[in-house]
C-alpha positions in Angstrom: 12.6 -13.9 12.7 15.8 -13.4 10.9 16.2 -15.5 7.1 18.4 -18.2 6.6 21.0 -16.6 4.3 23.6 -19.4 4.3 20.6 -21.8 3.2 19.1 -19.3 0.8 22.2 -18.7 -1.3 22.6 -22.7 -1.6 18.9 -22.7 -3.0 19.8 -20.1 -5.2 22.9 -21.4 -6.7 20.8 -24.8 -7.5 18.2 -23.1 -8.9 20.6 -21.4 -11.5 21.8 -25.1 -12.5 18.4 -26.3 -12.5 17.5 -23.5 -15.2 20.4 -24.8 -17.2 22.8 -22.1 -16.3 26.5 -21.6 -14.6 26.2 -20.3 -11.3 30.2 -19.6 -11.3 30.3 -17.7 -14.7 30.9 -13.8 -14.6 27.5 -11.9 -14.0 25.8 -15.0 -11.3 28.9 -15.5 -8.6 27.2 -12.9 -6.4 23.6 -13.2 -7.4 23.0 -15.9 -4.1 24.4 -13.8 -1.8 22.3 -10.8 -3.5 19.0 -12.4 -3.6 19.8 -13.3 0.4 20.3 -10.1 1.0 16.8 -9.0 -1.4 15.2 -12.0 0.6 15.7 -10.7 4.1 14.5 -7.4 3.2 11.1 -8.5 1.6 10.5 -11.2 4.4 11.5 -9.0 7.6 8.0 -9.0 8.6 8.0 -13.4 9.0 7.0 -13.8 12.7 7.0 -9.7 13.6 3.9 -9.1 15.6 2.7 -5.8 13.7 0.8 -4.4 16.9 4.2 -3.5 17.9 4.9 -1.5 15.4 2.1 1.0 16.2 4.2 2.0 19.1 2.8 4.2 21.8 -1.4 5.2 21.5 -2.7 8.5 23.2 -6.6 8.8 24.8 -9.0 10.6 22.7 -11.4 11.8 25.6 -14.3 15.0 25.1 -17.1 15.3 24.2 -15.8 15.5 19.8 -17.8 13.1 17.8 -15.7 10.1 16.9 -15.6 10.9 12.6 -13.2 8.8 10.6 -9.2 9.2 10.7 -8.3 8.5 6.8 -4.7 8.0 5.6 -4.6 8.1 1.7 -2.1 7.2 -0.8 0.5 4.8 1.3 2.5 3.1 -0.9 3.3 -0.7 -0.9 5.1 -4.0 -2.0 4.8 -7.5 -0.8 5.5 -11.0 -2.5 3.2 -13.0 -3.6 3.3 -16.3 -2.0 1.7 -18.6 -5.6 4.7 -17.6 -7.4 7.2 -15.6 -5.3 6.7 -12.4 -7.6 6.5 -8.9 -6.3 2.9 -7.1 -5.7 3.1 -3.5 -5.4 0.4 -1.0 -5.1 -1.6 2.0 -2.6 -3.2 1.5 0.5 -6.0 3.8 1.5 -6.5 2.9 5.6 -9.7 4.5 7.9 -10.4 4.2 11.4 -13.1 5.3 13.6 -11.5 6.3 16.8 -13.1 5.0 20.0 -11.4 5.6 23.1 -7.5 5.4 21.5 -5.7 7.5 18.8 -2.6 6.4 16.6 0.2 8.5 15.4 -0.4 8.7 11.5 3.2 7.6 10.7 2.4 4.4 12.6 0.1 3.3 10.3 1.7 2.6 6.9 4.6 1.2 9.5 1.9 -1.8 10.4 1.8 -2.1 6.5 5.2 -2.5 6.2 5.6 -5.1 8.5 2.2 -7.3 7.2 3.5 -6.7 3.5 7.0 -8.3 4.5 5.8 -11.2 4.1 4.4 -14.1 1.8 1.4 -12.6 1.3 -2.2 -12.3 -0.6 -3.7 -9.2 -1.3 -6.9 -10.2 0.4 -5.3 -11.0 3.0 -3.2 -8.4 3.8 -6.0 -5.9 3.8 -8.0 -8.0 6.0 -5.0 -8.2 8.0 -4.1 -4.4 8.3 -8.3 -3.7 9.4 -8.0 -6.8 12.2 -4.5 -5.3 13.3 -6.1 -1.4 13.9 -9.2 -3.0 14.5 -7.9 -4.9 17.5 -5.3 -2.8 18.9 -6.8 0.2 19.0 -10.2 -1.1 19.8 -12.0 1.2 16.8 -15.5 1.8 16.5 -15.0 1.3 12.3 -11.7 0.2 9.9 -11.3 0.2 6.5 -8.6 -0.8 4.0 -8.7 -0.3 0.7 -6.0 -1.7 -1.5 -5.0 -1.4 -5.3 -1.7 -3.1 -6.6 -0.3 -4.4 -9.9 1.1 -8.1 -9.4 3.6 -9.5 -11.4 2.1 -13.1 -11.7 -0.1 -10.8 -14.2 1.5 -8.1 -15.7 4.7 -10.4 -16.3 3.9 -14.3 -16.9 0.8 -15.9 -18.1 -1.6 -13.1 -19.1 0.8 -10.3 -19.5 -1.5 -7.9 -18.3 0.7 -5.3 -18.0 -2.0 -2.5 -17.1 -4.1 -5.1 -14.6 -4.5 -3.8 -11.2 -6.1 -5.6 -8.7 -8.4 -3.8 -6.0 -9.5 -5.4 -2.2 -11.5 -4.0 0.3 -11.7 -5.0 3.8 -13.7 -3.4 6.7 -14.8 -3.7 10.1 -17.3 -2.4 12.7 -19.1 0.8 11.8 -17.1 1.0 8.5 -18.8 -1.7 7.2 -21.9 -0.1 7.0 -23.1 0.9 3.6 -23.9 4.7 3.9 -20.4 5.4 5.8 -18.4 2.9 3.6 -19.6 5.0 0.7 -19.1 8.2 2.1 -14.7 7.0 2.9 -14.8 5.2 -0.9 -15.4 9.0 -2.3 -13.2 10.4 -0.6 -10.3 8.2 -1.8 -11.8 9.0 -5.1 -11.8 12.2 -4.7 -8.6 12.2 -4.0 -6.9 16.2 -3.3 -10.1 17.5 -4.6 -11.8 16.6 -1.6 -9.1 18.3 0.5 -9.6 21.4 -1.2 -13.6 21.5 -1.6 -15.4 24.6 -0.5 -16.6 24.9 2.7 -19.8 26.2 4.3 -18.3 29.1 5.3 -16.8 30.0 2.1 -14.1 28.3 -0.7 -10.7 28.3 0.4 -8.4 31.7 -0.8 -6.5 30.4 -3.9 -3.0 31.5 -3.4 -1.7 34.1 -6.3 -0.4 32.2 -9.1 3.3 33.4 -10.3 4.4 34.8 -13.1 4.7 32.5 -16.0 5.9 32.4 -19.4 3.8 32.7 -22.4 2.1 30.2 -23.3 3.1 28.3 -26.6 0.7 27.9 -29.6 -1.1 25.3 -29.7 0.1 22.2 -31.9 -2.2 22.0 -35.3 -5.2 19.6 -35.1 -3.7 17.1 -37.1 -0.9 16.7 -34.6 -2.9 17.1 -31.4 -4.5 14.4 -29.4 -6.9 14.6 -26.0 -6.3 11.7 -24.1 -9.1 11.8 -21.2 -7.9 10.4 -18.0 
């Protein structure tokens, strides 16, 4: 569902003159057509079914046990319907396969399509986990989401640090023991990709040459900061 340019631009210019400002003065004659244009981009996903956008599935038959499929780290940014200010964060999305794989570059296109919207950031992870959940019948779905909102970090509180974390599951992924188990993981973050195995820790590849290290600064001018 395409926006409403020609009717967006006139809201825009009357909101200028509501705020007590010119709308024709140098600097604000293009700003309705540029917040149209801003507006069509961030609401694309208004009325898109986001099942499409997973696109073609492929059997997953055998006799492999059906372990969880974990993307990490896809990046975000939706609009918060209560004040129309940006949210922005990572999603961290987990399936348990049943009888149906996904391509992994479909997935952070479903949460493209779900964030192009008015959203909440409850319910667009709940909305991502029904989406995989559903369309892909999976045994287990989880969605974990962290984002910084603007309606904190840039009116009322002014939290500008505040990030706000959701999780939303389904199936076997809402079980305790295997919930925990996908949680660590996206704690682990690359550590856990590059934890030793049973049969052995993974070769470290030879380091290059560097230069030599410089001195360390005096302790009155160091500081440790401990992330």
């Amino acid at each position: 569902m395409a926006v409403d340019r020609q009717r967006i631009e006139a809201a825009v210019l009357e909101l200028i003159e509501a705020i007590g400002d010119d709308p024709r003065r140098e600097g604000l004659t293009n700003t309705p057509r540029r917040v149209a244009d801003a507006y069509a981009e961030f609401f694309s996903g208004v009325g898109v079914d986001a099942r499409a956008a997973l696109g073609e599935t492929f059997p997953f038959t055998g006799d492999a046990p059906r372990e969880p499929v974990l993307v990490r780290g896809v990046t975000f940014r939706s609009i918060c319907e209560h004040h129309l200010l940006p949210f922005r964060g990572t999603a961290h999305v987990a399936y348990v396969p049943n009888d149906r794989l996904v391509g992994l570059g479909r997935i952070p296109a479903v949460i493209e399509v779900l964030a192009n919207r008015p959203q909440l950031q409850e319910r667009l992870g709940e909305q991502i986990a029904s989406t995989l959940s559903e369309a892909l019948d999976a045994a287990g779905t989880l969605v974990v989401l962290e984002a910084s909102h603007g309606c904190v970090t840039l009116r009322g509180p002014q939290q500008a640090d505040s990030t706000t974390v959701t999780v939303a599951s389904r199936g076997s992924l809402s079980e305790p023991a295997a919930r925990a188990e996908l949680m660590a993981l996206i704690a682990a973050g690359d550590a856990a990709i590059h934890a030793p195995t049973p049969s052995g820790a993974p070769r470290a590849a030879a380091a290059p040459p560097t230069a030599p290290t410089p001195a360390a600064p005096s302790p009155a001018t160091a500081h440790g900061v401990a992330l």
